[in-house]
LUMFIKE-27510 format. One line per field, with one value per residue (C-alpha): residue number from 1; residue in three letters; chain; x, y negated, z. Coordinates in Angstrom, 3 decimals, padded with zeros to 6 digits. Layout:
i c(NUM	...)
aa c(ALA	...)
ch c(A	...)
x c(X	...)
y c(Y	...)
z c(Z	...)
***
This chain:
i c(1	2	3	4	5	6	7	8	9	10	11	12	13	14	15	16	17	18	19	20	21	22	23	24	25	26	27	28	29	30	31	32	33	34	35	36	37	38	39	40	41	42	43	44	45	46	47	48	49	50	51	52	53	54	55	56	57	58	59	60	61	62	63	64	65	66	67	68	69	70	71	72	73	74	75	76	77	78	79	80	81	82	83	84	85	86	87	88	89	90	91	92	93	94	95	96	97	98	99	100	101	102	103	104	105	106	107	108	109	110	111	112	113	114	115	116	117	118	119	120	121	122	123	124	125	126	127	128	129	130	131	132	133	134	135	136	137	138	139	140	141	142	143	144	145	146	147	148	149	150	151	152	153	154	155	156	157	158	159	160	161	162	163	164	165	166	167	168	169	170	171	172	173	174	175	176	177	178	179	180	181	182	183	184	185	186	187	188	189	190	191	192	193	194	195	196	197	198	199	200	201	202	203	204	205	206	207	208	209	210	211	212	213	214	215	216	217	218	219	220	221	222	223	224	225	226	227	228	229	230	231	232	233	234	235	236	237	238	239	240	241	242	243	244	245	246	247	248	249	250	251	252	253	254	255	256	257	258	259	260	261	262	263	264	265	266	267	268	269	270	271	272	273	274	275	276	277	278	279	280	281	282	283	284	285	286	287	288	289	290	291	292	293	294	295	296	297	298	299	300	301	302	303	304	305	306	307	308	309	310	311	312	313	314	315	316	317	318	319	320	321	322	323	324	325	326	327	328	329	330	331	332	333	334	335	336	337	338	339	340	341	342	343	344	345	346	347	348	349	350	351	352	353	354	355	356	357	358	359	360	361	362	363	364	365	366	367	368	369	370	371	372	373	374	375	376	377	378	379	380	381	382	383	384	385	386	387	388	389	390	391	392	393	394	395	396	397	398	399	400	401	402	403	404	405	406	407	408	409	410	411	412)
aa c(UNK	UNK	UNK	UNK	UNK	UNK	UNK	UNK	UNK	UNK	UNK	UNK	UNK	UNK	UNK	UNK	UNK	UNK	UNK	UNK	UNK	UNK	UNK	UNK	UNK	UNK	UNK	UNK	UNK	UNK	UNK	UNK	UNK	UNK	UNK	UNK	UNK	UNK	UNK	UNK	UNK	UNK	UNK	UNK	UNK	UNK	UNK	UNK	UNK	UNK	UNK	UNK	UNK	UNK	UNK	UNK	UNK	UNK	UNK	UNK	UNK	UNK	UNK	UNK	UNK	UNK	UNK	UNK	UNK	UNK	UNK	UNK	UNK	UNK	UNK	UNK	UNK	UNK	UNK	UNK	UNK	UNK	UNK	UNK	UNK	UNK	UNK	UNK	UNK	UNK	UNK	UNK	UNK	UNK	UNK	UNK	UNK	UNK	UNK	UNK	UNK	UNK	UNK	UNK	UNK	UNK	UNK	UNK	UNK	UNK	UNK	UNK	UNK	UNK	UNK	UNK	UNK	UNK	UNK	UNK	UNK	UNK	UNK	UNK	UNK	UNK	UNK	UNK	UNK	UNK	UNK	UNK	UNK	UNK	UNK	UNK	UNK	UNK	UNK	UNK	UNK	UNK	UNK	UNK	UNK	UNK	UNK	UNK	UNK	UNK	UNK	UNK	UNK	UNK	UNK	UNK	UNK	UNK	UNK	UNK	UNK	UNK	UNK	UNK	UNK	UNK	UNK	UNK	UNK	UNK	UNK	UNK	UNK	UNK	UNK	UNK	UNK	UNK	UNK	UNK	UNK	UNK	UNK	UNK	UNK	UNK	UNK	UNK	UNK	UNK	UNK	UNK	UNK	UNK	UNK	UNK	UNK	UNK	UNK	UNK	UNK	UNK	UNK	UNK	UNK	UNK	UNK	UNK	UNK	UNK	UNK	UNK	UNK	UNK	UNK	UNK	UNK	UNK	UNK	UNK	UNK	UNK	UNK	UNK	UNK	UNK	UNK	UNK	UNK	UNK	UNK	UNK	UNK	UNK	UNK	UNK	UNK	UNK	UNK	UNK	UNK	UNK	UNK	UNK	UNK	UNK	UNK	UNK	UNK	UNK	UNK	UNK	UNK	UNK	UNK	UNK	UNK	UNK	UNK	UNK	UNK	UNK	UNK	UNK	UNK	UNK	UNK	UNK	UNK	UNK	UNK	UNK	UNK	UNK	UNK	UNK	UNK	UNK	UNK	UNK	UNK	UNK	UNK	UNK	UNK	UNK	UNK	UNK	UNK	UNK	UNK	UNK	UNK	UNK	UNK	UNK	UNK	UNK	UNK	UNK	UNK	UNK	UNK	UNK	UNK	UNK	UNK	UNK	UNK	UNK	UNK	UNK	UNK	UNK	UNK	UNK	UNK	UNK	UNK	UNK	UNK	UNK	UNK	UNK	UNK	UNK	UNK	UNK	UNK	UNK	UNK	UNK	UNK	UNK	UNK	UNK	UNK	UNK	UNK	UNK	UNK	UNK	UNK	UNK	UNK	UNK	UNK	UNK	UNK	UNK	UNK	UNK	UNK	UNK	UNK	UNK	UNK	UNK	UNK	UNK	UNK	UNK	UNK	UNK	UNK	UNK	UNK	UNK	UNK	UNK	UNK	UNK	UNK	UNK	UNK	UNK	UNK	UNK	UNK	UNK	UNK	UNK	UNK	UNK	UNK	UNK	UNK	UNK	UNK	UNK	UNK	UNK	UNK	UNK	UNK	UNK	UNK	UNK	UNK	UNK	UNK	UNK	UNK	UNK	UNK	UNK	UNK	UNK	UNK	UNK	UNK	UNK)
ch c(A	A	A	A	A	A	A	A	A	A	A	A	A	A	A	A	A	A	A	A	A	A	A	A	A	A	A	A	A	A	A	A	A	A	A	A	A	A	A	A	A	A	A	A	A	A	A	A	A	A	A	A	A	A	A	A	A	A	A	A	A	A	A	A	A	A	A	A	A	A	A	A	A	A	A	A	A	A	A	A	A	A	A	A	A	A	A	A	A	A	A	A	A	A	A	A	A	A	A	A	A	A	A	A	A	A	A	A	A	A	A	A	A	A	A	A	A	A	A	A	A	A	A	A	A	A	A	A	A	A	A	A	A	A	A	A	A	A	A	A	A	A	A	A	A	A	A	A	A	A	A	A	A	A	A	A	A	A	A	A	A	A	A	A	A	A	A	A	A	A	A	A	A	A	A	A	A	A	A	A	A	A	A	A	A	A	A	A	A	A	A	A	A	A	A	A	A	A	A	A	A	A	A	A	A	A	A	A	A	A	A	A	A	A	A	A	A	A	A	A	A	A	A	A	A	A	A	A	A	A	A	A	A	A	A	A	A	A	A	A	A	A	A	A	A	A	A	A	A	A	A	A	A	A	A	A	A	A	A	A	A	A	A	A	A	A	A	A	A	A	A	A	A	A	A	A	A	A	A	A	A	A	A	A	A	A	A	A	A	A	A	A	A	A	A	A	A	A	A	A	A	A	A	A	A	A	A	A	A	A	A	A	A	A	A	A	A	A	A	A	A	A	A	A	A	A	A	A	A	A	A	A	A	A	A	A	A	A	A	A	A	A	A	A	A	A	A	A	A	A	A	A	A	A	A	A	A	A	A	A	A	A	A	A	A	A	A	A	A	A	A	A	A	A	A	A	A	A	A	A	A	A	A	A	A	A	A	A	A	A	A	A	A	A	A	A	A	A	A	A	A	A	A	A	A	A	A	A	A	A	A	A)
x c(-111.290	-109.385	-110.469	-114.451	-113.526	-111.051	-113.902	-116.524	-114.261	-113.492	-117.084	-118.753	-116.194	-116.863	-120.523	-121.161	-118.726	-119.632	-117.280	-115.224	-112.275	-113.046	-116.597	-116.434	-115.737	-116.575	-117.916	-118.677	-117.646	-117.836	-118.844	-121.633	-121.697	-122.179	-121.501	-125.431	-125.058	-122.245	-123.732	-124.380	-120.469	-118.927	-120.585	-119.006	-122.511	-123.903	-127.400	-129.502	-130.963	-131.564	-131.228	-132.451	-131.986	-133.719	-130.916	-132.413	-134.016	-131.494	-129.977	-133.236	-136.978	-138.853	-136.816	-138.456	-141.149	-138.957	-138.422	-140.947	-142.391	-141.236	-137.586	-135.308	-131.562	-128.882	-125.381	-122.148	-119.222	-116.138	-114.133	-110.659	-109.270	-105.575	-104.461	-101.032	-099.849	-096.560	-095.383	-094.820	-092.902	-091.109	-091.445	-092.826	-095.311	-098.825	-100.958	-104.411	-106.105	-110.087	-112.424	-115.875	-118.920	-121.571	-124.654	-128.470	-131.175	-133.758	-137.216	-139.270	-142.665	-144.791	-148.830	-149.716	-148.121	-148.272	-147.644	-144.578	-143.228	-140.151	-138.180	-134.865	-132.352	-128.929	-126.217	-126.010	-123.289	-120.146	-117.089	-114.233	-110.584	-108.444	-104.944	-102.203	-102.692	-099.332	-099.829	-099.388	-102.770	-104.730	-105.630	-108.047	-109.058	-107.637	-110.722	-114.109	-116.745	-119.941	-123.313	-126.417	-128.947	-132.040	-135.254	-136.376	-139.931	-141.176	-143.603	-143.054	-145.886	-145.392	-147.522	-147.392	-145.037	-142.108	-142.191	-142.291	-142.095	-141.256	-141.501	-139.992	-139.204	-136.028	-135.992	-132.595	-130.969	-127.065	-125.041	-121.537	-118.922	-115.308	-112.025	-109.344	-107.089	-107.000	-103.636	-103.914	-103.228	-107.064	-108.707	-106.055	-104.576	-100.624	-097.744	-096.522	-098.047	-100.353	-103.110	-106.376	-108.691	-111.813	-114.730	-118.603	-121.423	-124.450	-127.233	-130.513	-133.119	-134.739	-136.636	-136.730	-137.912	-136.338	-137.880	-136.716	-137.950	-137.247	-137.762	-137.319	-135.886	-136.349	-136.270	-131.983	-131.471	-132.849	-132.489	-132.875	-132.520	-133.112	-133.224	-132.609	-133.663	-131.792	-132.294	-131.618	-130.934	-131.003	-128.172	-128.423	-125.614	-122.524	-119.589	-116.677	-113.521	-111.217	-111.124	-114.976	-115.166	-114.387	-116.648	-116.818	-118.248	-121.844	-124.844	-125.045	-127.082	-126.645	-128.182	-126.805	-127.876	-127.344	-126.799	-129.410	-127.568	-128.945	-127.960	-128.684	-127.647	-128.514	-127.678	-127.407	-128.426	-125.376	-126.171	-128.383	-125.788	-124.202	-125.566	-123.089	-124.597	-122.746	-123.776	-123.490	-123.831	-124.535	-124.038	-125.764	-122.746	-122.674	-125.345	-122.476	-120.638	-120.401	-120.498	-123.152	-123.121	-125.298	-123.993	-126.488	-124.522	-124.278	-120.638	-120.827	-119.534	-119.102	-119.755	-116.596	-116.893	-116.916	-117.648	-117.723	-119.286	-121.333	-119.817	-120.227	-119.180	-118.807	-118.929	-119.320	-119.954	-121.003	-122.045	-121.836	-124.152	-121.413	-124.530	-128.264	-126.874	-123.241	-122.243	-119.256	-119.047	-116.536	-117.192	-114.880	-116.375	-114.172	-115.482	-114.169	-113.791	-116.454	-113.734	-111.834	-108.633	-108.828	-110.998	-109.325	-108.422	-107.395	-111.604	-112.169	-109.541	-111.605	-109.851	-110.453	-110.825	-110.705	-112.210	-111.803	-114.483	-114.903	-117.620	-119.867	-122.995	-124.429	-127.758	-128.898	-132.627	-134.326	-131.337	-128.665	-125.356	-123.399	-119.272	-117.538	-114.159	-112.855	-109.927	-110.460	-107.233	-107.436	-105.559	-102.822	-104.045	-101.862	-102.965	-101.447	-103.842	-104.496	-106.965	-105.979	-103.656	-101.174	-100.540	-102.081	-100.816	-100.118	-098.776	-099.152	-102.304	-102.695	-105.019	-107.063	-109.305	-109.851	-113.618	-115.260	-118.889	-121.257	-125.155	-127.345	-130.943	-133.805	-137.078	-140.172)
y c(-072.521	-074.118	-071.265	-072.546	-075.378	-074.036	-071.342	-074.239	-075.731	-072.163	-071.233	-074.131	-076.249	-073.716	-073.739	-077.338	-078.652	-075.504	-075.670	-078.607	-075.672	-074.250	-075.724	-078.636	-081.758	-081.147	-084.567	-085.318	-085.893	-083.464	-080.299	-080.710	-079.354	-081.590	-078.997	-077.554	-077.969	-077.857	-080.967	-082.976	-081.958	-082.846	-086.537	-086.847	-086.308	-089.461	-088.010	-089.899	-092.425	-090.149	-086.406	-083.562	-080.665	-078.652	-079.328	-082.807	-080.746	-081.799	-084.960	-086.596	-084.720	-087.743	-087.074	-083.706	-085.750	-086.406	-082.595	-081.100	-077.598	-075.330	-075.169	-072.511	-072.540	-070.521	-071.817	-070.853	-072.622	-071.125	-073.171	-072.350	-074.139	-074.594	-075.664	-076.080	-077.003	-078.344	-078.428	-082.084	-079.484	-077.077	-078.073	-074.475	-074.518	-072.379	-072.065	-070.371	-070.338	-069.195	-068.789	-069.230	-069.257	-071.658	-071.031	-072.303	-071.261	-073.951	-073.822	-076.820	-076.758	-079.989	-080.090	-083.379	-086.712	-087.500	-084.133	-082.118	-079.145	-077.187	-075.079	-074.755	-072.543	-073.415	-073.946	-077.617	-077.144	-074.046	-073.154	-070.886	-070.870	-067.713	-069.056	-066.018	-064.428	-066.056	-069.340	-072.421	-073.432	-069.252	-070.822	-073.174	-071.020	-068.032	-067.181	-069.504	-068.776	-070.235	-069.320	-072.038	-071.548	-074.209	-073.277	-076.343	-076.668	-080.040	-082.048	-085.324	-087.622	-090.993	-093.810	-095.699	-094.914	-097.046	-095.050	-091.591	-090.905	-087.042	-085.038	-081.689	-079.377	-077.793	-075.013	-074.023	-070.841	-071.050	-067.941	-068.715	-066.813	-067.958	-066.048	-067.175	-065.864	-066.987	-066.910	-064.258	-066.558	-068.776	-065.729	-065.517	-062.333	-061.573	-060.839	-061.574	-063.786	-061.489	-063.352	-061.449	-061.591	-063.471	-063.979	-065.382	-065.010	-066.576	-067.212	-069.725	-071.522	-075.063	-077.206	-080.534	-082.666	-084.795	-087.777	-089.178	-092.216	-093.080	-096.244	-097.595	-100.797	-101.093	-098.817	-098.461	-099.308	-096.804	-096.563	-093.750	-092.792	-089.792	-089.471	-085.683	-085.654	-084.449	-080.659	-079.218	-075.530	-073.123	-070.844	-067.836	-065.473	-063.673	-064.062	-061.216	-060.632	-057.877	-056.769	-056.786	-057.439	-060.997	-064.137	-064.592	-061.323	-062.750	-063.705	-067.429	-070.231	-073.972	-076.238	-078.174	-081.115	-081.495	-084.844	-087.225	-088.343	-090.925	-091.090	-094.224	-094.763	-096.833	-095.462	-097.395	-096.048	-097.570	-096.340	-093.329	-091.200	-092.489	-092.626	-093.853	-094.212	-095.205	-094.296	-094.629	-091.920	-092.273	-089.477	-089.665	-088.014	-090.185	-087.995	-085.304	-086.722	-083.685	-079.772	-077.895	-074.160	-072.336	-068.482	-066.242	-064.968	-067.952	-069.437	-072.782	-074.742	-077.909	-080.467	-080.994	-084.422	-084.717	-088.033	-088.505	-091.063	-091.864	-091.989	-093.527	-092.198	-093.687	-092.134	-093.347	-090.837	-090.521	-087.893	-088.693	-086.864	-085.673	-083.797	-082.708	-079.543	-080.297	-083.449	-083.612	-085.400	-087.236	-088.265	-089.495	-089.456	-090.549	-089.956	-090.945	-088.792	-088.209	-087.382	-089.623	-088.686	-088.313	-085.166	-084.038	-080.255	-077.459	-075.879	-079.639	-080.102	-083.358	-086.297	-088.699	-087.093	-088.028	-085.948	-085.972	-083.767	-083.003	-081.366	-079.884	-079.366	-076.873	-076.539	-073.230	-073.205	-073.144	-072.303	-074.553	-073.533	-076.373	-076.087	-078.392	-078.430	-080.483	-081.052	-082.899	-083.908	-084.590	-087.449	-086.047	-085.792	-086.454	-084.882	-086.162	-085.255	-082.574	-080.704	-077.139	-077.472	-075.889	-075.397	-077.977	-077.616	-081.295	-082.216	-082.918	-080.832	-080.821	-079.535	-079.755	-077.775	-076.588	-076.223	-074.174	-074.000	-073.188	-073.300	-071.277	-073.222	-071.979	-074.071	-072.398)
z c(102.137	099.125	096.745	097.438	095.172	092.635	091.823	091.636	088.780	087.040	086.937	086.014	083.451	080.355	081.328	081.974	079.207	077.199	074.764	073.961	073.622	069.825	068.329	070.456	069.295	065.393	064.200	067.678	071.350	074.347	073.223	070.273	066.943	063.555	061.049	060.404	056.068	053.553	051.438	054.750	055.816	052.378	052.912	056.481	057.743	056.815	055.700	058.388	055.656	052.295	052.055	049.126	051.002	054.199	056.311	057.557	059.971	062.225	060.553	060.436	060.294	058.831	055.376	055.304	052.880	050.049	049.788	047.348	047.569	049.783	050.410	052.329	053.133	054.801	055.553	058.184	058.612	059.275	061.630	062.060	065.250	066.616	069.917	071.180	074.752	076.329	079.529	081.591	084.027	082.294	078.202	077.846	075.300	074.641	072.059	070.457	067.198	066.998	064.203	064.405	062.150	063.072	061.487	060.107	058.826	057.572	056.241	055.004	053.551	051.584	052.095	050.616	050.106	053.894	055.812	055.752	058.044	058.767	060.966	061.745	063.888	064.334	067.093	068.550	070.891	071.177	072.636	072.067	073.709	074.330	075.853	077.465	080.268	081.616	080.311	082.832	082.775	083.596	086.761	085.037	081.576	080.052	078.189	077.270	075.059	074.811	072.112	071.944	069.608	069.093	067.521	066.245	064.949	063.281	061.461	059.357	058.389	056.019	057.389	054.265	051.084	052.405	056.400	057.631	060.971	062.151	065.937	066.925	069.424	070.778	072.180	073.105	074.598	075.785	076.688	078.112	079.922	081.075	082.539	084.830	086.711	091.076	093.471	095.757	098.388	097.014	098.802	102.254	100.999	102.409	100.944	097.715	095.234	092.517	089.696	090.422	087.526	087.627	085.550	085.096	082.756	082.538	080.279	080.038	078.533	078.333	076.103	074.733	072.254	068.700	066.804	063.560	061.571	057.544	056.036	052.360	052.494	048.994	045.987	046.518	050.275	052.866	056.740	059.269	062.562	064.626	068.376	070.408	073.937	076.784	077.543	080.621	080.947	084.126	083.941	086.122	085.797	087.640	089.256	089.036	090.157	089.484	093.342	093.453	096.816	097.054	098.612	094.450	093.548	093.383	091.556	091.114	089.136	088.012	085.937	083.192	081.170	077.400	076.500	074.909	071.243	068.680	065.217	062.366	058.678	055.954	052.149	049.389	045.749	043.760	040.704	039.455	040.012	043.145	046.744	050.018	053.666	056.629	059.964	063.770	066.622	070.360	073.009	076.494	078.524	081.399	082.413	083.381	086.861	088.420	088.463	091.146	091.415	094.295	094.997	096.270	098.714	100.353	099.802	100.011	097.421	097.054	094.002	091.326	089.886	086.121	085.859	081.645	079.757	076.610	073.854	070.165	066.827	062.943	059.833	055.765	052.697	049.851	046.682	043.039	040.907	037.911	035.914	036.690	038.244	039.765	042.178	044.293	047.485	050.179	053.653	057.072	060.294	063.617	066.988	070.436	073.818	076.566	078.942	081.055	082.083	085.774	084.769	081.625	081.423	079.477	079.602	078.148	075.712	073.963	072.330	070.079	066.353	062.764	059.863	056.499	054.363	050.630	049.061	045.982	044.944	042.312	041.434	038.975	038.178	041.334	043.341	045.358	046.363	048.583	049.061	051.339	053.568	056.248	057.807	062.082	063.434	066.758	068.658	071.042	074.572	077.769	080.478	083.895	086.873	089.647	088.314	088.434	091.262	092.161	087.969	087.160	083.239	083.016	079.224	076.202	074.184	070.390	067.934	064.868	062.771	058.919	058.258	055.262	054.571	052.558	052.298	050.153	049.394	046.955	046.025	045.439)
***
């Protein structure tokens, strides 16, 4: 039956590429998440090789021994997406705009000159995209969200003065849900042609693992590199329709793979007051050829191919100290798409990106408050396939995003 597949791709695209519709895509490919600190965002991310704040939690652990003390932060981000559609077919056009708040919480603690430990929470990967009801596209997405938060434990210890090396843990929890609408005729029903509502939800769990190494060229030239594992995640959940007594009304459960992703920098202390870094990403995403989902019912269902690929990303910043207590900060980061085109849809919305960030730092007493904004423009996406048939939504698809964030830190 043709709806067996179409349902395959419904269910599993927000899950599986969980997100690349609102968070996705900011500072990276696919559908992870960058934006974990204001000062790390106003320098276009390129804190892998030198850092002074907790937030190298996730840029790099092994910097967690030039932090002194004990240091806390909180930060959000408020991302506020835009997303516009036209029509190959018909030139009709769609669009959505989201806002969503990212968040972290970081925690970082010094023993002795060697050992250092820290926590952090925040949310590596995300999705948001709400399009109409009536829109071209329904019978792909209508309505995507997706929540991961990783718990991320870790310990740095320098080896001699110049090298630190750091481990951690991720554990990571993912919460997704997506709605579409089906043809009457996908489940054999007569008569005249009606949308019927359909929806899943599912939630899981896995665990994996992050490394990070820091190393002092000399006194002014430092290099870094960090290293997450992949993390794969059992998501139970299920599927709804709004007849409820479909083949599709069932409990169901996949399992999806995070990628792997590898990040390096080396920063160079200009000057007392100025430090720049450039940097290089990796993403493991040719680790995601296809989608799998097993109903409990027993409705077979058979594989969707994905068939992405890794993906590498640049970026270059910079802060200049002005004073002891303020600094301001620039950064660019570009990023290519995961997604080839045979697969490209409207759940998947990734292209190649550009950012452009700007940022401040103010430090009173003990106290740190971090500003930054960014502005991603994304390159304009064709899409020109048969996913999604019989509407398949072929066209052109724009966006971009404004990002705001700040981070609150303390020393004690």
């Amino acid at each position: 039956m043709n709806y067996k597949k179409g349902l395959l791709a419904a269910l599993l695209a927000p899950v599986l590429t969980l997100g690349s519709g609102a968070l996705a895509n900011v500072h990276a490919a696919g559908f992870a998440v960058f934006t974990h600190g204001a000062s790390a965002l106003g320098q276009g991310n390129a804190v892998t090789a030198h850092t002074d704040n907790p937030s190298t939690i996730f840029y790099n652990p092994a910097l967690m021994n030039k932090l002194e003390g004990t240091q806390v932060q909180l930060g959000t981000t408020a991302i506020f997406s835009s997303r516009e559609f036209e029509s190959a077919t018909t030139g009709a056009t769609a669009s959505n705009d989201s806002v969503f708040f990212p968040s972290t919480f970081y925690a970082t603690h010094k023993f002795n000159d060697s050992l250092s430990a820290g926590i952090g929470v925040f949310n590596p990967f995300g999705l948001g995209t709400e399009w109409d009801d009536d829109w071209e596209g329904r019978y792909q997405a209508t309505e995507s969200k997706l929540k991961t938060f990783n718990i991320n434990p870790a310990l740095s210890y320098r080896i001699i003065p110049s090298l630190a090396v750091a481990v951690g843990l991720d554990v990571v929890y993912a919460d997704a849900s997506l709605e579409r609408k089906l043809p009457s005729t996908a489940l054999g029903i007569p008569g005249p042609l009606f949308d019927i509502g359909q929806k899943f939800e599912g939630d899981g769990t896995g665990v994996g693992f992050n490394v990070g190494v820091a190393y002092d060229i000399t006194k002014d030239i430092h290099f870094g590199a960090s290293y997450r594992s992949q993390v794969q995640i059992d998501i139970k959940g299920d599927s709804s329709t709004s007849l409820a007594v479909t083949p599709l009304d069932s409990s169901g459960r996949t399992s999806i793979k995070l990628p792997p992703q590898v990040t390096a920098g080396i920063a160079y202390q200009v000057s007392s007051p100025l430090i720049v870094e450039a940097g290089v990403r990796w993403e493991g995403w040719s680790s995601f050829q296809e989608l799998q989902l097993t109903l409990d019912n027993g409705t077979p269902l058979a594989p969707t191919p994905r068939d992405w690929h890794d993906s590498f990303g640049l970026n270059v910043g910079g802060k200049y100290r002005l004073t002891d207590s303020a600094a301001v900060s620039a950064g660019y980061v570009f990023g290519n798409s995961a997604v080839p085109d045979s697969t490209f849809d409207p759940s998947i919305p990734d292209a190649k990106t550009h950012v452009f960030c700007v940022g401040t730092d103010f430090n009173i007493q003990q106290a740190n408050i971090a500003l930054a904004y960014a502005y991603q423009m994304y390159e304009d996406r064709t899409k020109d396939n048969t996913i999604g048939a019989p509407l398949p939504a072929n066209g052109e698809y724009r966006s971009d995003a404004h990002l705001v964030s700040v981070s609150l830190g303390y020393k004690f």
